[in-house]
SEMARSE-321274 format. One line per field, with one value per atom (N, C-alpha, C): x, y, z; residue number from 0. Coordinates in nm, 4 decimals, padded with zeros to 6 digits. Example, Ala and Ser with C-alpha at 12.3 -4.5 7.8 and 13.67 -1.06 7.14 Angstrom:
BEGIN
east <- c(01.3190;01.2300;01.3200;01.2850;01.3670;01.2900)
north <- c(-00.5690;-00.4500;-00.3300;-00.2250;-00.1060;00.0030)
up <- c(00.7800;00.7800;00.7800;00.7080;00.7140;00.7870)
resi <- c(0;0;0;1;1;1)
END
This chain:
BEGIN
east <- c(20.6668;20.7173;20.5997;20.6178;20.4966;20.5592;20.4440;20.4058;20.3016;20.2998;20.1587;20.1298;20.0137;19.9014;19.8343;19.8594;19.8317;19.6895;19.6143;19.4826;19.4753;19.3646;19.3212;19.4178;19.4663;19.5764;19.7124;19.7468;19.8581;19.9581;20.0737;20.1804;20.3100;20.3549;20.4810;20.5697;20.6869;20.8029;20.9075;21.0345;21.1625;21.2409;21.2957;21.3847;21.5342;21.6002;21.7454;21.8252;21.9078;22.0289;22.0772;22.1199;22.1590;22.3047;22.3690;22.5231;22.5836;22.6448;22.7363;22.9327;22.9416;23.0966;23.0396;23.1455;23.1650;23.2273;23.2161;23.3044;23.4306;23.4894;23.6447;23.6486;23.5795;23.6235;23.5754;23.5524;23.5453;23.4090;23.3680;23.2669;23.2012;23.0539;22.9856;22.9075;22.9044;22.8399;22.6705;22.6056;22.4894;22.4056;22.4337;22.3832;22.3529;22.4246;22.4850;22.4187;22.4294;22.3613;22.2242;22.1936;22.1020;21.9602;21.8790;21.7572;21.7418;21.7249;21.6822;21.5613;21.5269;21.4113;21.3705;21.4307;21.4281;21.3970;21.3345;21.2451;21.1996;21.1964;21.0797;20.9960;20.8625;20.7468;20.7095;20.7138;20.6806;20.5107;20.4276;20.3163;20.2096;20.1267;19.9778;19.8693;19.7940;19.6194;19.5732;19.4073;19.3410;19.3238;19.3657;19.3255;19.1940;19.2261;19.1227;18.9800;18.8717;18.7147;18.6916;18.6336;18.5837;18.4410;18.3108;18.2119;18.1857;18.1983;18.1574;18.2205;18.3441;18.3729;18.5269;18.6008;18.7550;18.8241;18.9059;18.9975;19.1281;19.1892;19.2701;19.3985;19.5337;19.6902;19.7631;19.8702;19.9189;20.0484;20.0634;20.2077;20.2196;20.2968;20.2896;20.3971;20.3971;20.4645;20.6316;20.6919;20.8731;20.8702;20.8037;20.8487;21.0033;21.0031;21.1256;21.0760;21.0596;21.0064;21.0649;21.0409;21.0911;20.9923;21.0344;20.9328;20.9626;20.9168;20.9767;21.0525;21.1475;21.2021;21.1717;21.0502;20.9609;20.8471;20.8254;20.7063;20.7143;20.5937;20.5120;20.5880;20.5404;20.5617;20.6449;20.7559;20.8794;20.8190;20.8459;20.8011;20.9035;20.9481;21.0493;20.9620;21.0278;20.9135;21.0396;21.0557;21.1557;21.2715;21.3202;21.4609;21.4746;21.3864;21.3955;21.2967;21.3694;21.3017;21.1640;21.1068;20.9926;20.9202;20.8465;20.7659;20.6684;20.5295;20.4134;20.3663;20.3328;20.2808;20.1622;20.1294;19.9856;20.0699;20.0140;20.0185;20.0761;19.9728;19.9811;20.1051;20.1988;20.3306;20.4304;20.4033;20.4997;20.5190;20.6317;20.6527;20.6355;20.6750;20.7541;20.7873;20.7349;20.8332;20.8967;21.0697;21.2245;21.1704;21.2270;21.1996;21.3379;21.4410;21.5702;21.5547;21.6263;21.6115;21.6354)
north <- c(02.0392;01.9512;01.8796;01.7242;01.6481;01.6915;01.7221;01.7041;01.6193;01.5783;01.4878;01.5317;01.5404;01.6214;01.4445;01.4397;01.3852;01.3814;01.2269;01.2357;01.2319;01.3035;01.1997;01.2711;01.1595;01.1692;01.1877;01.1203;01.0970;01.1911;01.1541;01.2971;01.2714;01.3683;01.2949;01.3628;01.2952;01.3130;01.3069;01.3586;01.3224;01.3088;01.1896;01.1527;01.2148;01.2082;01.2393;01.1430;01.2199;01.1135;01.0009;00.9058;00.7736;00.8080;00.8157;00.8328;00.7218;00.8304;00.7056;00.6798;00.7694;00.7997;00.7538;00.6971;00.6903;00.8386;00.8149;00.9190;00.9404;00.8236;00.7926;00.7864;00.8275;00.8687;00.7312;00.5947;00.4671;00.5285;00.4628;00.4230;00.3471;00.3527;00.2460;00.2225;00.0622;00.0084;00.0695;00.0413;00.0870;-00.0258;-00.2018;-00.2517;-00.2796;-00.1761;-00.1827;-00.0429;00.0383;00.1729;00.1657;00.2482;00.2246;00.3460;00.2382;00.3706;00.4475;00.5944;00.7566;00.7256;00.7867;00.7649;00.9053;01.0033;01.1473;01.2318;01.2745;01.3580;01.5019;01.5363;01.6814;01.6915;01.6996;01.7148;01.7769;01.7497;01.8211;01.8450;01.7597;01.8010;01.7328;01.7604;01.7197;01.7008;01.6304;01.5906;01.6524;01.7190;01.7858;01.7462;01.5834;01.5195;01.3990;01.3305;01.2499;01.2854;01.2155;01.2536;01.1456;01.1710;01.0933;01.1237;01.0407;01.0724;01.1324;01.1995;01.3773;01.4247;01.4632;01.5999;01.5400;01.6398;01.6419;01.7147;01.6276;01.6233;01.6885;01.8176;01.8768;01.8139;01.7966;01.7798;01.8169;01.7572;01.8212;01.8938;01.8150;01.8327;01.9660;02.0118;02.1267;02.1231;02.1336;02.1164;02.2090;02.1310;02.1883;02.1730;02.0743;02.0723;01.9218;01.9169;01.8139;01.7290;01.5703;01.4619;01.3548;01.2421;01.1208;01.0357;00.9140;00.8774;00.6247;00.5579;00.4763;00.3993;00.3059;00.2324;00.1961;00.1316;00.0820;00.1327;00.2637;00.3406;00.3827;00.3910;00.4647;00.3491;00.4688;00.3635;00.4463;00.4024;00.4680;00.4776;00.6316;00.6364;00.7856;00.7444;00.8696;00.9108;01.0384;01.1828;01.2789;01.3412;01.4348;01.3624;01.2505;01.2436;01.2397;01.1990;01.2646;01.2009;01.0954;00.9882;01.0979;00.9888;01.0716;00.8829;00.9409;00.8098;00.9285;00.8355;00.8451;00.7655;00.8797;00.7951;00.8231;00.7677;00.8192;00.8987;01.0124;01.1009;01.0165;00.8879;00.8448;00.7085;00.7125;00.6874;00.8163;00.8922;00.9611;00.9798;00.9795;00.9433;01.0938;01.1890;01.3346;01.4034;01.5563;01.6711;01.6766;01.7013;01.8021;01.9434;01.9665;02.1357;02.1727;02.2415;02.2799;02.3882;02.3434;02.4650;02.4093)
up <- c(24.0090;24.1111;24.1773;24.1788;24.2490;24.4074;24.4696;24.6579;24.6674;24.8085;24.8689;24.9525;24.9674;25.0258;25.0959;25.2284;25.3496;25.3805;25.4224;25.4652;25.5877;25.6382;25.7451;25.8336;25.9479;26.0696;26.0515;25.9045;25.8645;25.8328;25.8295;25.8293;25.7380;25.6700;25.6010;25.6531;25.6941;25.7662;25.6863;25.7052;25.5955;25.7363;25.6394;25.7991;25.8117;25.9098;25.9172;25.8560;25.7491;25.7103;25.8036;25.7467;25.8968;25.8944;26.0129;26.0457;25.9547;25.8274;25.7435;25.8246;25.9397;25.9687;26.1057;26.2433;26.3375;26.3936;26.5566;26.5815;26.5639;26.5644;26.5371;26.4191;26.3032;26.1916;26.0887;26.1259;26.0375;25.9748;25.8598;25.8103;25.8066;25.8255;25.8429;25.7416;25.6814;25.5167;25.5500;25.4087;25.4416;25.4855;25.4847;25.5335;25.7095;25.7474;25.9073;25.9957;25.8720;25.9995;25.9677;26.1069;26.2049;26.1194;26.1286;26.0445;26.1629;26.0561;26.1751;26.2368;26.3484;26.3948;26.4247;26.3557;26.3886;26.2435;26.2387;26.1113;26.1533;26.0219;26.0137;25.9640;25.9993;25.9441;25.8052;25.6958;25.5790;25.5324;25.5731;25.5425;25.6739;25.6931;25.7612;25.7010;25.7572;25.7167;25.7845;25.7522;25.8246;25.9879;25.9804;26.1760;26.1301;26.2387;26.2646;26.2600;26.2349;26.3052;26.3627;26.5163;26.5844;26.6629;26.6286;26.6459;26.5779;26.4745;26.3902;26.3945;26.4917;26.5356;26.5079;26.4352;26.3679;26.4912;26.5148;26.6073;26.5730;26.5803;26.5225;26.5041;26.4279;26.4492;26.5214;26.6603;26.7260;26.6046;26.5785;26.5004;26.4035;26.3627;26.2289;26.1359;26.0522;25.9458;25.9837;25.9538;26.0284;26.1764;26.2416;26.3748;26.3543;26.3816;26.4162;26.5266;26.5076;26.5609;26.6085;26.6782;26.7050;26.6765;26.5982;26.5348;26.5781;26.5552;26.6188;26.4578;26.5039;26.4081;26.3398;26.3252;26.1689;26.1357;26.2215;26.1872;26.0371;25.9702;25.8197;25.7150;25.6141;25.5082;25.4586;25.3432;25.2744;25.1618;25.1058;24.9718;24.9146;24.7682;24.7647;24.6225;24.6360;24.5757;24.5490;24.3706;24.3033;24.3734;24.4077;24.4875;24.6097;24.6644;24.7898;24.8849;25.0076;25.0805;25.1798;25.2125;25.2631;25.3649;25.4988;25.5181;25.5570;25.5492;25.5335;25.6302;25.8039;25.9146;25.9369;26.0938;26.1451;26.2544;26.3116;26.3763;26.4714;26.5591;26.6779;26.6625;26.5524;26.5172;26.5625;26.6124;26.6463;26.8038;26.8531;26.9932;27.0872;27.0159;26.9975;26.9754;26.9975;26.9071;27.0069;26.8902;26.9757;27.0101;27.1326;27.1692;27.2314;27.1441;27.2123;27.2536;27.3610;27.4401;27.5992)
resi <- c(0;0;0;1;1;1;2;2;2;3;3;3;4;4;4;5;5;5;6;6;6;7;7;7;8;8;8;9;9;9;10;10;10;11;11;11;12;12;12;13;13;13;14;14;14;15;15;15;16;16;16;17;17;17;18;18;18;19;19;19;20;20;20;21;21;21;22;22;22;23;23;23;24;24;24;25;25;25;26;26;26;27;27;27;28;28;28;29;29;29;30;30;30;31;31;31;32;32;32;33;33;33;34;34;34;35;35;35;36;36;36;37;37;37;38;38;38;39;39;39;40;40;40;41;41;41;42;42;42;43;43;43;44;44;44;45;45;45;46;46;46;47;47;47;48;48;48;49;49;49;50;50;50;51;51;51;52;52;52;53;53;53;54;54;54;55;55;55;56;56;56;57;57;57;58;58;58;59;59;59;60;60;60;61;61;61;62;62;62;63;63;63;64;64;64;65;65;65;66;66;66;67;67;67;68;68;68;69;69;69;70;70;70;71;71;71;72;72;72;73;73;73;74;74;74;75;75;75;76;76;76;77;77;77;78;78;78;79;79;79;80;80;80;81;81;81;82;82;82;83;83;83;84;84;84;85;85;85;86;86;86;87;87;87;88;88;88;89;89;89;90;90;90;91;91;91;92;92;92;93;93;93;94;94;94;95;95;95;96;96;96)
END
């Protein structure tokens, strides 16, 4: 199985399915719903270096994120969508609770 292994700052995220149903039950075409802006972290880069000194990742791999509307780049891998951001593309980790 191919994986990607992340440089640098960058992070690969898999996003949340986009709501194909309304609440009231209609369907919505795929030219119409709304891209996720909500993901889970699948892999990390070691972090930035600045000056010399490597600046660690807040993020960790399976946190669950908010990420903005046209953030990273789309790239799909075995089936399966994936974007490819910079760390400082991400707005947020979810913490339920």
């Amino acid at each position: 199985m191919t994986s990607i292994r992340p440089l640098g700052d960058r992070v690969v995220v898999q996003p949340e399915p986009a709501e194909e149903k309304t609440e009231s039950g209609l369907y919505i075409p795929d030219s119409a719903q709304e891209k996720p802006q909500r993901g889970t972290v699948r892999a990390i880069g070691e972090g930035r270096v600045e000056d010399g000194t490597r600046i660690e990742m807040t993020v960790e791999e399976g946190d669950e994120v908010l990420y903005g509307k046209y953030a990273g780049t789309e790239v799909t891998l075995n089936g399966e969508e994936y974007l490819i951001m910079r760390e400082s593309d991400i707005f947020g980790i979810v913490e339920e609770g």
